[in-house]
C-alpha positions in Angstrom: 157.3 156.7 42.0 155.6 155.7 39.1 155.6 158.3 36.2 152.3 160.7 35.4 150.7 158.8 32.0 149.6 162.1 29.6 145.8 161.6 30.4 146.7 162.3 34.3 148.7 164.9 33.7 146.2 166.8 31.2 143.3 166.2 34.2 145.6 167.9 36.2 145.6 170.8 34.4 142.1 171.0 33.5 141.6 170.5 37.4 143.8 173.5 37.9 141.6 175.5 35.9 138.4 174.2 37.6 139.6 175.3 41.0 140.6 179.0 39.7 137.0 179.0 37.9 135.5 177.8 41.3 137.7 180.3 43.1 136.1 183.4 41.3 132.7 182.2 41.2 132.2 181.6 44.9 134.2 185.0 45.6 131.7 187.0 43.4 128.7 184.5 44.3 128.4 183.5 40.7 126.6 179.8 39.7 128.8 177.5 37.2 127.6 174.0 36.6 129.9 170.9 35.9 128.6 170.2 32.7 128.7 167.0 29.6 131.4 164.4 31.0 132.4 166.3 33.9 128.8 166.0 35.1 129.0 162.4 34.6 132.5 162.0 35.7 131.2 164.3 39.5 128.2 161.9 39.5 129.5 158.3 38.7 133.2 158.3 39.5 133.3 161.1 42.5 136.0 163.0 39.5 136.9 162.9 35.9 136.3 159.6 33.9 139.4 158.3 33.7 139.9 158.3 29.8 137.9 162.2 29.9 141.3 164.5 28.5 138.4 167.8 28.8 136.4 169.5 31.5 133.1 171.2 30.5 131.3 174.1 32.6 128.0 175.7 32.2 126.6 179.2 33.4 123.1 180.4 33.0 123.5 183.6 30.8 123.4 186.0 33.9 126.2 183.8 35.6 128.1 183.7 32.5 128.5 187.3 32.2 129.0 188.2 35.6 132.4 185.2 35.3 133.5 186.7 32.4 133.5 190.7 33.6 135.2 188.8 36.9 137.7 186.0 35.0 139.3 188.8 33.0 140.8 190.4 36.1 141.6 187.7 38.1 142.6 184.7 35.9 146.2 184.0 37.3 149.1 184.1 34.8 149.1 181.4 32.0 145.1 181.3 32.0 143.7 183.4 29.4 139.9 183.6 27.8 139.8 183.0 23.9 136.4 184.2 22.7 134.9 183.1 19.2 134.8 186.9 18.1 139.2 186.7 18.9 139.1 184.2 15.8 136.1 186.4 13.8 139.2 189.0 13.4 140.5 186.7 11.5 137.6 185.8 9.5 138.2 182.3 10.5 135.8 180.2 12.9 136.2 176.8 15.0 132.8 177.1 17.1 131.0 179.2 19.4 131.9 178.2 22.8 134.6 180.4 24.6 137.2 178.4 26.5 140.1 179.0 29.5 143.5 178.2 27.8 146.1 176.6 29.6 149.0 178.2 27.8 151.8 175.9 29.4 150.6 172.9 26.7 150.5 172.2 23.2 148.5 169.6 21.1 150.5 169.0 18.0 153.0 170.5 16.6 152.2 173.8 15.0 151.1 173.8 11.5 149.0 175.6 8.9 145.7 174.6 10.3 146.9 176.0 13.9 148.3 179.0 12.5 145.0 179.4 10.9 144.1 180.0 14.9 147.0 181.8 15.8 148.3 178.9 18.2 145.3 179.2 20.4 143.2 176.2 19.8 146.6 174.3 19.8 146.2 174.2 23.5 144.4 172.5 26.9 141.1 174.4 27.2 138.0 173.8 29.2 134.9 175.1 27.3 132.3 177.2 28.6 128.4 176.6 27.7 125.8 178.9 27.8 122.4 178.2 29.1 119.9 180.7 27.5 115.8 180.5 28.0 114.1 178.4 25.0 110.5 179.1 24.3 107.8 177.1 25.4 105.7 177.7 22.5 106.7 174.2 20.3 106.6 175.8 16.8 109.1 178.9 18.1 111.3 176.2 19.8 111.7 174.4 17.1 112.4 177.8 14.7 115.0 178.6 17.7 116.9 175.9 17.5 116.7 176.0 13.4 117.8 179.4 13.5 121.0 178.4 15.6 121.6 175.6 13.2 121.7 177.8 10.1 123.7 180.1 11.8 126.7 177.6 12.8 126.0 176.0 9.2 126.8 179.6 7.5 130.2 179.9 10.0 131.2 176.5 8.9 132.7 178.1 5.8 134.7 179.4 7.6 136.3 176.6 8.8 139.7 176.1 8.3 139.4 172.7 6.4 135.5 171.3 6.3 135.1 167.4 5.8 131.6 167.0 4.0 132.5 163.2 3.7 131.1 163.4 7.7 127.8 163.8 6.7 125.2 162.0 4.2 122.6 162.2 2.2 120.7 166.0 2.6 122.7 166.7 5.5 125.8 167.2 3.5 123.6 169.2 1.0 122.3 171.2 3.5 126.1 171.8 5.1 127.7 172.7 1.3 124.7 175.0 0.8 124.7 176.8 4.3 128.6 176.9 4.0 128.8 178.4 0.9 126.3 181.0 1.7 128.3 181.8 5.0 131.7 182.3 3.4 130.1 185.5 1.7 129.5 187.2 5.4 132.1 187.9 7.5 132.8 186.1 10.9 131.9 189.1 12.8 128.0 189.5 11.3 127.7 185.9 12.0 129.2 186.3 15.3 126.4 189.6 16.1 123.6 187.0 14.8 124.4 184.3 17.2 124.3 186.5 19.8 120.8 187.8 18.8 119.7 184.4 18.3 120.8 183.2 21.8 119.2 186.3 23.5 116.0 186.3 21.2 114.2 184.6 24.3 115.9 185.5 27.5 112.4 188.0 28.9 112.6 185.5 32.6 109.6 183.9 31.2 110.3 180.6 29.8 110.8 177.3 32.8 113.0 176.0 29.8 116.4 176.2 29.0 118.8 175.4 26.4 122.6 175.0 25.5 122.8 177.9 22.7 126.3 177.5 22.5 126.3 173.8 21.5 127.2 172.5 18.5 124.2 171.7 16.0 123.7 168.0 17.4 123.4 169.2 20.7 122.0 172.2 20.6 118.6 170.7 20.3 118.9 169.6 24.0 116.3 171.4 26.0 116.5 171.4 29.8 114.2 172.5 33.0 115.2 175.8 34.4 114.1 175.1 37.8 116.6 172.3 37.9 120.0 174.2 36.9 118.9 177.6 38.8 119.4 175.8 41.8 122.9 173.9 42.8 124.2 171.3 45.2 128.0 170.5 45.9 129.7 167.6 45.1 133.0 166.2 45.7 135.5 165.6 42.7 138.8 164.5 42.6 138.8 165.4 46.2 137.6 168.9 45.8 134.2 170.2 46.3 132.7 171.5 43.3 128.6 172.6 42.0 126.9 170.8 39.7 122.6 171.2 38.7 120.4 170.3 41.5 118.1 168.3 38.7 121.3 166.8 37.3 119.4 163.4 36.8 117.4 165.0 34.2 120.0 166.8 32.5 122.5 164.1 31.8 119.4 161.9 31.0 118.0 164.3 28.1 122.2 164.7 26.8 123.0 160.8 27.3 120.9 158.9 28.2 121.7 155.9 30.6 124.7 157.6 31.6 125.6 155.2 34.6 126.4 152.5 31.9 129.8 152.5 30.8 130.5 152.9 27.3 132.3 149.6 25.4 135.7 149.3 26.4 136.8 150.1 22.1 134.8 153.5 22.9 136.9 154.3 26.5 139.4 157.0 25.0 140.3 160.5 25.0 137.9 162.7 22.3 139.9 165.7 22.1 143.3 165.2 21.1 145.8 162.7 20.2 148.0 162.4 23.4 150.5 160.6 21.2 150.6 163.2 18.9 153.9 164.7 17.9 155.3 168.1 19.6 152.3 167.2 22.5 153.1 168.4 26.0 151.6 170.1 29.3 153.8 171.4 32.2 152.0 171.6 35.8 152.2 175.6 36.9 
């Protein structure tokens, strides 16, 4: 029998977590929502693209916090939930989407950035989005989704190590300014004014919704509410799994044509180098 390749054997993992995630949600009838690749991977290849090493999930606000009260209990061993308020301890910050670890893995070997994490990042993970209500008012959308920029922009000095030569022009003024602002307020007020700025609009009034848990190029992407309050199933890898009734539109307004393949040079892993040294994943 031919040998697992790394890429299968981290789908496998992340497909372990899926079916404990889809496990708790239909026993406390909660709605999660394949989300970013997975989506795409559910829609176009029936399970992951095969060069996805991640699986992304979504929950509506309510949803979320109904998984989360339910995960904590009934996660089985090696599962755990890291929060971005574990890392705020710290006074360190990587981004503001929780994620399931699968502790039987490792990325790299450990070093000071890691450590910086305490070992926690350095693992398999599926992240967690947040769909909040956005307002339908333009000119308090548009503060919104400021608001949650300048926010992430202040945690960003944080950051373990922070690469300005990724950004040009104003953008990498804006990012050194916001940065250096942030690094004089602790993790855990910037972690309180996310939070506020996520809520500010959930009053069940808005038929918009919106991923406030992105990072700052996404977070912009605004969807219909009618479209991910209601859910159809659909097979992946062989499993049957939920994903956004209006799931045209959603992957339309993140990608684009997202039945197009990418170029062949752009057909590789995105989180991790699965030839990196002290990299591994058992199966539980």
């Amino acid at each position: 029998m031919e040998a697992e390749t790394q890429i299968q054997k981290i789908q496998k993992a992340n497909l372990y977590i899926l079916k404990e995630v889809d496990r708790i949600c239909r026993r406390h009838n909660i709605h999660y929502l394949l989300d970013s690749g997975t989506l795409i991977g559910a829609v176009r290849h029936k399970g992951f693209i095969p060069w996805d090493d991640d699986v992304d999930i979504a929950f509506l606000r309510k949803d979320y916090e109904k998984f989360i009260k339910a995960a904590k209990k009934e996660l089985p061993k090696g599962l755990h939930i890291w929060f971005p308020k574990d890392a705020a301890q710290y006074n360190v910050f990587y981004d503001f989407t929780p994620k399931i670890i699968y502790e039987k893995s490792r990325k790299v070997l450990e070093n000071e950035e890691t450590a910086a994490y305490r070992e926690e990042l350095n693992h398999i993970c599926v992240d967690l989005f947040i769909l909040d209500e956005i307002s339908e008012n333009p000119i308090t959308q548009k503060w919104q989704i400021l608001r949650n920029k300048i926010i992430y922009g202040m945690a960003m000095g944080h950051r373990y190590q922070l690469d300005f030569q990724k950004y040009k022009g104003i953008q990498r003024l804006q990012v050194k300014l916001l940065a250096a602002v942030g690094k004089h307020i602790s993790m855990k007020t910037i972690c309180r004014w996310e939070r506020k700025a996520a809520l500010s609009q959930n009053k069940g009034k808005s038929r918009l919704l919106y991923y406030s848990n992105y990072q700052p190029d996404y977070v912009h992407m605004i969807i219909p509410k009618e479209g991910s309050e209601q859910v159809i199933g659909v097979t992946f890898e062989g499993e049957k799994f939920i994903i956004p009734k209006g799931y045209d539109r959603v992957l339309k307004v993140v990608y684009g044509d997202y039945m197009t393949l990418p170029p062949v040079e752009k057909r590789v892993p995105t989180h991790g180098n699965l030839e990196a040294e002290g990299f591994w994943v058992d199966m539980m």
